[in-house]
C-alpha positions in Angstrom: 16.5 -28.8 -5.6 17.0 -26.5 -2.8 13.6 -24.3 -1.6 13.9 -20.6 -2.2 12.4 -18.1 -0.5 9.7 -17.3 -3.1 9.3 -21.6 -3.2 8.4 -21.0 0.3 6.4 -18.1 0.3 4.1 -19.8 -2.9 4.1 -22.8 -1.1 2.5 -21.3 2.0 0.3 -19.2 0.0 -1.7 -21.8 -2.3 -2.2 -23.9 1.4 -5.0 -21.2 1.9 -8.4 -22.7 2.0 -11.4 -20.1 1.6 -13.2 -21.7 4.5 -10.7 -21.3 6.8 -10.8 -17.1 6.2 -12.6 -15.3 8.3 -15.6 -13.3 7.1 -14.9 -9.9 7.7 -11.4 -10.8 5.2 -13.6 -12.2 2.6 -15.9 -9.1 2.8 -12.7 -6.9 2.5 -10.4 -9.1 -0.4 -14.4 -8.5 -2.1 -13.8 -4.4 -1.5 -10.2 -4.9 -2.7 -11.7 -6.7 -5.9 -14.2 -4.1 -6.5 -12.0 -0.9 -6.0 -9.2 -2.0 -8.5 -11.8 -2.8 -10.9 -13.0 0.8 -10.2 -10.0 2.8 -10.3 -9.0 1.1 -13.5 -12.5 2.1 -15.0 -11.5 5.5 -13.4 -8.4 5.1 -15.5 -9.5 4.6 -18.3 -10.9 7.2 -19.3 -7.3 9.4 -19.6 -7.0 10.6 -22.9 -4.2 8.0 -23.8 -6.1 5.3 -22.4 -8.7 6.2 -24.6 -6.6 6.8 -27.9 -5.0 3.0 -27.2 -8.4 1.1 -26.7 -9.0 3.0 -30.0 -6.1 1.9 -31.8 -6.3 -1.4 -30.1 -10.1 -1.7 -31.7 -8.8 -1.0 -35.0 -6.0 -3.4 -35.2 -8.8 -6.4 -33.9 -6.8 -6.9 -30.4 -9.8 -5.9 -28.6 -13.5 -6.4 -30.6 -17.3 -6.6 -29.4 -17.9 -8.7 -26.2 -19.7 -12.4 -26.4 -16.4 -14.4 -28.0 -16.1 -17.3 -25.8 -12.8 -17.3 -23.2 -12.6 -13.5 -23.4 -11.8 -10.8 -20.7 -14.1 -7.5 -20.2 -12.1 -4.6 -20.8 -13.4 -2.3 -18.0 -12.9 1.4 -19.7 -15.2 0.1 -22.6 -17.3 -3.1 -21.2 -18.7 -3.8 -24.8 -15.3 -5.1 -26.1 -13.7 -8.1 -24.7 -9.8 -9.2 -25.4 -7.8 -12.3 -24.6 -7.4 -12.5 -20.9 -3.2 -11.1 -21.3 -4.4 -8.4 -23.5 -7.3 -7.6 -21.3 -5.4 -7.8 -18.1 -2.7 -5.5 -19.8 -4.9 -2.9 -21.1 -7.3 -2.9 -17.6 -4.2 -2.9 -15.5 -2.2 0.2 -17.1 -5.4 2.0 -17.2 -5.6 1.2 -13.2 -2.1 3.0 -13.0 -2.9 6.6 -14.7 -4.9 8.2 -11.4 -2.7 6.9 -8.5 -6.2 5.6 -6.5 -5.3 2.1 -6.7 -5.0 0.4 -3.1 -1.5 -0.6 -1.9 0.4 -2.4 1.3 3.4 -1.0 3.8 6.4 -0.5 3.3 5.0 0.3 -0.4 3.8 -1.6 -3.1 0.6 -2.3 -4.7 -0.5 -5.9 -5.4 -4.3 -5.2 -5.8 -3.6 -4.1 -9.5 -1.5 -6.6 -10.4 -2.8 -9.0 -8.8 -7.0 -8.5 -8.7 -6.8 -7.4 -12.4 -5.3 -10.8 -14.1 -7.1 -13.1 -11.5 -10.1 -11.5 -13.0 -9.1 -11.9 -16.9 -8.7 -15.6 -16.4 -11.8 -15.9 -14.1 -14.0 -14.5 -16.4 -11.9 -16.1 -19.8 -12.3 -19.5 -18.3 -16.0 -19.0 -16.7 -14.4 -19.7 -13.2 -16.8 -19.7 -10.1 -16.7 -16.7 -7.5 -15.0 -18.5 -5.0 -11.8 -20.0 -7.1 -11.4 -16.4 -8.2 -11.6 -15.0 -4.4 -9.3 -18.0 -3.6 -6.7 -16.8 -5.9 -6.9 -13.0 -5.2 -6.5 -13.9 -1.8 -3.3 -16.4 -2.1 -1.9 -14.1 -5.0 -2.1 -11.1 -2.7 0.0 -13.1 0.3 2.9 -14.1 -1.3 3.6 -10.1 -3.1 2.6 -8.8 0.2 5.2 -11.1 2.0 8.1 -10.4 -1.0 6.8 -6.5 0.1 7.7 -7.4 3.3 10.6 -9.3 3.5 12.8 -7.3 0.5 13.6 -3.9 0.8 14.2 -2.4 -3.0 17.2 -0.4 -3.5 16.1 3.3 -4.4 15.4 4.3 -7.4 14.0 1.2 -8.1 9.9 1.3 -8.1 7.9 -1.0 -6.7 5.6 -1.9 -9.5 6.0 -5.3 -12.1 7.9 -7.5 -9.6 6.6 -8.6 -6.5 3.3 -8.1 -8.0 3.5 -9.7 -11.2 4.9 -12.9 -9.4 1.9 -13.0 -7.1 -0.6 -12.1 -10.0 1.0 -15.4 -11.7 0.4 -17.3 -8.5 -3.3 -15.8 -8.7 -4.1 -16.9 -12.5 -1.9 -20.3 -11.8 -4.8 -21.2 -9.1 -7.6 -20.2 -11.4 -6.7 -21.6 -14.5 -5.4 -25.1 -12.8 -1.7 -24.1 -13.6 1.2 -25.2 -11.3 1.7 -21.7 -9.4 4.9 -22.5 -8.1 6.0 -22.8 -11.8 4.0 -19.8 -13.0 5.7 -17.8 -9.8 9.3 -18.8 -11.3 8.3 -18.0 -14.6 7.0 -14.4 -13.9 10.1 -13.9 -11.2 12.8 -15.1 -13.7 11.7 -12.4 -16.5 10.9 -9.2 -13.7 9.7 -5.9 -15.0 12.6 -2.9 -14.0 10.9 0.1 -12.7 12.3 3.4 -11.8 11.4 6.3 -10.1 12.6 8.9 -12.1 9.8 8.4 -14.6 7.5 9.1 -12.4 9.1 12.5 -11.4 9.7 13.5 -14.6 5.8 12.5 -16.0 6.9 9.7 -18.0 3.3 8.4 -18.9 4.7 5.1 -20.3 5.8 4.2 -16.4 1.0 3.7 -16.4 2.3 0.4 -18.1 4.4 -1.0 -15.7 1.2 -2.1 -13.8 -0.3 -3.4 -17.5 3.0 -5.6 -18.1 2.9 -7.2 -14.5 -0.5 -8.0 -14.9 -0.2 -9.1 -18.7 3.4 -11.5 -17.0 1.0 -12.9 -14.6 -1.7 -14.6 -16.9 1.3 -15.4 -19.8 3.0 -17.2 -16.6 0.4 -19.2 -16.4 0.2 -20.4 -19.8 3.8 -20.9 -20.2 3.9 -23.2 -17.4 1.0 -25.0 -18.7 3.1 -25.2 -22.2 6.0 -27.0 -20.1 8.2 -23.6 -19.6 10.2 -23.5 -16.5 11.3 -20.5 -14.6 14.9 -20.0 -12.4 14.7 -21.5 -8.9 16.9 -18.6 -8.0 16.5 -15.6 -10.2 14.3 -13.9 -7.9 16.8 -13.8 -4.6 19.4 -12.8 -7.1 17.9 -9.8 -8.7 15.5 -9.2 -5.7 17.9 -9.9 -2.6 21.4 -8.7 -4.7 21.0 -6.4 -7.7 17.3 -4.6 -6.7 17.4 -4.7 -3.8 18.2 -6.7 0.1 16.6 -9.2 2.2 15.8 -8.0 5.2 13.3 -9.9 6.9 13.2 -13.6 6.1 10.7 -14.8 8.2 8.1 -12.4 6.8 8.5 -14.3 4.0 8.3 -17.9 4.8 6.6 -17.6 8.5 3.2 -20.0 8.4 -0.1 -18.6 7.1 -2.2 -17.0 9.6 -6.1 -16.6 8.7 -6.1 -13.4 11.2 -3.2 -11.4 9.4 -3.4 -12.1 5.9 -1.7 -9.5 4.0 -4.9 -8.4 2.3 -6.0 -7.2 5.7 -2.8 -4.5 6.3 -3.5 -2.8 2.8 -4.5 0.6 2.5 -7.1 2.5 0.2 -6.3 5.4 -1.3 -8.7 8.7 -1.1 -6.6 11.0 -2.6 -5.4 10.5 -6.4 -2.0 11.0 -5.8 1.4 9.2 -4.4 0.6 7.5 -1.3 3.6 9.1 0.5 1.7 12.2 0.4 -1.6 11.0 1.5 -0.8 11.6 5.4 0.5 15.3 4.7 -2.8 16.0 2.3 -4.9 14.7 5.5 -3.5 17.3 8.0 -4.0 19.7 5.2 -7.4 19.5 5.3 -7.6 19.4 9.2 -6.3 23.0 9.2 -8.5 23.6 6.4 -9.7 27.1 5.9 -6.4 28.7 4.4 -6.0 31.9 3.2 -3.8 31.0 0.3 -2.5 34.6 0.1 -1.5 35.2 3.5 1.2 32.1 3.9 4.9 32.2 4.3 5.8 28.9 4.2 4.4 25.4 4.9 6.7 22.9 6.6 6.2 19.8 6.3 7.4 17.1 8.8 7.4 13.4 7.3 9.8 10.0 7.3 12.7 9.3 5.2 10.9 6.8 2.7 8.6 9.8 2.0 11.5 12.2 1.0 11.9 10.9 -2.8 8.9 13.3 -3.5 11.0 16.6 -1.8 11.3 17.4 -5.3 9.1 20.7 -7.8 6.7 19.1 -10.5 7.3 19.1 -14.0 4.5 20.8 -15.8 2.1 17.8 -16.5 -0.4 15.9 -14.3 1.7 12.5 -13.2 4.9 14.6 -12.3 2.6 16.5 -9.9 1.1 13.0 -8.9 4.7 12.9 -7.3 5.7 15.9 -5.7 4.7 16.6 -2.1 5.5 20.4 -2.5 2.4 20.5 -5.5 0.4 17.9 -3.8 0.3 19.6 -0.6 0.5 22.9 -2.3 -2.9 21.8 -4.1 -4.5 20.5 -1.5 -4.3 24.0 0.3 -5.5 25.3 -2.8 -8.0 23.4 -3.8 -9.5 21.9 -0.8 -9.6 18.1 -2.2 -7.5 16.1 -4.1 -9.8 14.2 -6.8 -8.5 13.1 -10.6 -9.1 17.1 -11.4 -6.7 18.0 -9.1 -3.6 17.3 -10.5 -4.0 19.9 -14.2 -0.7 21.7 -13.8 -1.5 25.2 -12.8 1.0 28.0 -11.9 -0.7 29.7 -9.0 -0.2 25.8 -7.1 3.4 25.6 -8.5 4.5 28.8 -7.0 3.2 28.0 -3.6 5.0 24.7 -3.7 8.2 26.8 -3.7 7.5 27.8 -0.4 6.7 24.6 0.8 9.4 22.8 2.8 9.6 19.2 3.5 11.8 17.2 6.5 12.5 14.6 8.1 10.9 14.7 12.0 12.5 11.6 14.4 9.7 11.5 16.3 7.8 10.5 13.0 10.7 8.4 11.5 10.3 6.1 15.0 7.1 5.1 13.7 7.6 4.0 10.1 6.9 1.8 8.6 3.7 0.5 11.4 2.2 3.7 10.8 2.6 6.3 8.0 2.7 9.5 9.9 3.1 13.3 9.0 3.0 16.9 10.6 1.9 19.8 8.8 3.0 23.5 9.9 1.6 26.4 7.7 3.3 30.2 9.0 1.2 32.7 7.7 0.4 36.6 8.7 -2.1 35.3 10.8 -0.1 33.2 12.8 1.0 29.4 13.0 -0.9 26.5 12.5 -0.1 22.9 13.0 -1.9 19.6 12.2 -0.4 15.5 13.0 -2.2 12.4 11.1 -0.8 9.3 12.7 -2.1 7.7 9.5 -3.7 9.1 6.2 -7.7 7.9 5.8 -7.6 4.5 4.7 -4.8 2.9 6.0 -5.7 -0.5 7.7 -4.9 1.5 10.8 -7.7 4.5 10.0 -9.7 2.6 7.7 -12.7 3.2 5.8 -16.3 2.2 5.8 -17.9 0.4 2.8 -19.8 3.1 1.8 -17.0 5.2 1.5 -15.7 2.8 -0.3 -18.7 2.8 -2.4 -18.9 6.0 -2.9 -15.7 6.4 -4.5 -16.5 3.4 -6.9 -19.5 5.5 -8.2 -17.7 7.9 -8.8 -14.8 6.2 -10.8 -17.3 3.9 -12.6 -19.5 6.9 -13.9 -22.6 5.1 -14.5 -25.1 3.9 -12.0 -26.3 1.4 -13.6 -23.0 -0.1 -14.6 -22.0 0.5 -11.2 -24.5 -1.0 -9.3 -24.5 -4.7 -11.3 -20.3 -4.5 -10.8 -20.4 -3.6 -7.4 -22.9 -6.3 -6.7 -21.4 -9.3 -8.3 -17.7 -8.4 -6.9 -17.8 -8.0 -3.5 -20.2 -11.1 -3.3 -18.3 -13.3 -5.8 -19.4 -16.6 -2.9 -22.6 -16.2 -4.8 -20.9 -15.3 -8.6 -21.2 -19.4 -10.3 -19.7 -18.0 -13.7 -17.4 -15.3 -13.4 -18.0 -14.8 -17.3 -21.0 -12.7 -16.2 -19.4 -10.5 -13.7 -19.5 -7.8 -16.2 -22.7 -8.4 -18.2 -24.9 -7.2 -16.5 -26.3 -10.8 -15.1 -24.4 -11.2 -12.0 -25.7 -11.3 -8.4 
């Protein structure tokens, strides 16, 4: 049989040996670990989150934690599910706030990638470093499909490329083949479309929970003697969804000091990444006097221009308009999980906010995710540039930032002390099946 692309890009990925990556990646794939984990905690605390861990209880999918080969479910660490209900319910959870780290041109493997890795890990009591392994291969081959396939808009990037490396990610934990489990996952891919998003479409939170739920039933059903389509993923990837545009992105050899972990971005503000750049120069020309403003313009690239759209009156719709982020970011000074209840007063500034397209900008996409920021007001003009929102791999953060924003998403400082402990130094974890009790190092 002929290699594919995504035979190439697996096959490259699962060559990775943990000794052979440097320190300073192993330190950040162990912040990558522990802020998915964190946002999805975050997440899970949306009222619908809440109401389906409820029901879930009720019909036994999820019950008290201590059953052997069982996955913590992060938004309630007492219950425990099978590690594809786990990773399903932890993952869609991860989705609701818009926090969750992510990789240029746009995509966001942590979430569907960290978040099954971890199910399995702990179902099958695997040892920190087959778990940081796998996170770490998982994440290269959806960064590369990122990379090297450019999705044909209004397609969304979630429950594709990141389900496939997900199923690469459990494969390598749970002794699976993972170029099987990659076929598998690629040959039944999750459809995503923008226009849920805009419209508020709370269902889209479970695109992330069904790529990470694909990724660990992948693994079994390659372990069960399944086999997945050599070639369904060019097809609906490279002809229906989308166009290949960079092959060698894809199947170049694996090199320790570019992994794609390392080109990620974390997110600061809980809201569409393709705002985050505009929401930073907001808050460089930061006092505004709401009341005195004509217009803000803002100056951004064409990827970004999907979001030149008004908000519907709920919280995700806003999520993805740069008029209302932008708008609410003037207003409010921040942009935290609070941000985003629909409020009139924002909406009607947004209608005075204007959004372009600058060249100068567009030169420098996708390497750098830039954005200008004008607001005309009685009082004059004001301008601010960010070359790169806060967080990019480019302008990136410290751990304790980093930290800081995982206290805040976990909630508890107990809770968040023992999680933050065992997952960024999983070399030490011997049985992942503690991370989450409590007993980890």
């Amino acid at each position: 049989m002929t290699e594919t692309l995504l035979d190439r890009a697996v096959r490259t990925a699962v060559a990775l040996r943990l000794g052979a990556v440097p320190a300073e990646t192993v330190r950040h794939a162990g912040h990558v670990i522990a802020d998915t984990v964190g946002v999805s905690r975050g997440g899970s605390r949306q009222s619908e989150v809440e109401r389906l861990l409820a029901i879930e209880h009720a019909a036994g999918t999820v019950s008290e934690r201590g059953r052997p080969g069982t996955a913590t479910v992060f938004g309630a660490p007492h219950l425990s599910s099978t590690a594809e209900r786990a990773a399903f319910l932890n993952a869609t959870a991860g989705s609701f706030l818009e926090l969750d780290e992510g990789v240029r041109p746009t995509g966001h493997p942590g979430m569907q990638v960290v978040v099954p890795a971890l199910a399995a890990a702990e179902a099958t009591a695997a040892d920190g470093t087959a778990l940081l392994t796998a996170v770490l291969a998982g994440y290269e081959v959806a960064s590369r499909l990122f990379s090297g396939f450019r999705l044909t808009y209004p397609v969304h990037p979630h429950g594709h490329f990141g389900a496939v490396g997900g199923a690469v990610a459990v494969a390598l934990v749970t002794g699976a083949d993972p170029l099987e489990a990659a076929r598998i996952a690629a040959t039944s891919p999750i459809l995503s479309i923008w226009d849920a998003c805009y419209d508020g479409a709370t269902a889209r939170n479970t695109w992330m929970g069904s790529a990470a739920q694909s990724a660990v039933r992948a693994s079994a059903l390659a372990q069960a003697g399944f086999t997945g389509s050599a070639r369904a993923f060019e097809i609906a990837f490279g002809e229906i969804a989308g166009t290949l545009i960079d092959e060698d992105a894809i199947t170049a050899p694996l090199d320790y000091d570019r992994l794609g972990i390392r080109r990620n971005y974390f997110k600061l503000h809980s809201a569409c990444a393709l705002t985050h750049a505009a929401l930073d120069a907001v808050f460089r020309l930061a006092p505004i006097d709401i009341g005195a403003i004509d217009r803000i313009v803002v100056e951004t690239v064409s990827n970004n221009m999907k979001l030149d759209r008004q908000a519907a009156p709920n919280a995700l719709s806003a999520r993805f308009s740069l008029p209302y982020a932008v708008a609410a970011g003037a207003v409010l000074g921040r942009i935290d999980p609070d941000s985003f209840v629909y409020r009139e007063d924002i909406a009607r500034l947004a209608e005075r906010v204007e959004v372009r397209v600058a060249a100068d900008l567009e030169a420098r996409w996708p390497e750098s995710s830039p954005a200008r920021v004008t607001v005309e007001s009685r009082d004059g003009t004001r301008a601010a540039e960010v070359q790169n929102p806060h967080g990019h791999h480019l302008d990136p953060v410290d751990a304790a930032e980093l930290r800081a924003k995982f206290d805040r998403l976990v909630a508890d400082p107990v809770v968040a002390e023992s999680w933050w402990r065992g997952l960024t130094g999983l070399a030490e974890v011997k049985d992942c099946s503690q991370l989450f009790d409590g007993r980890a190092p």
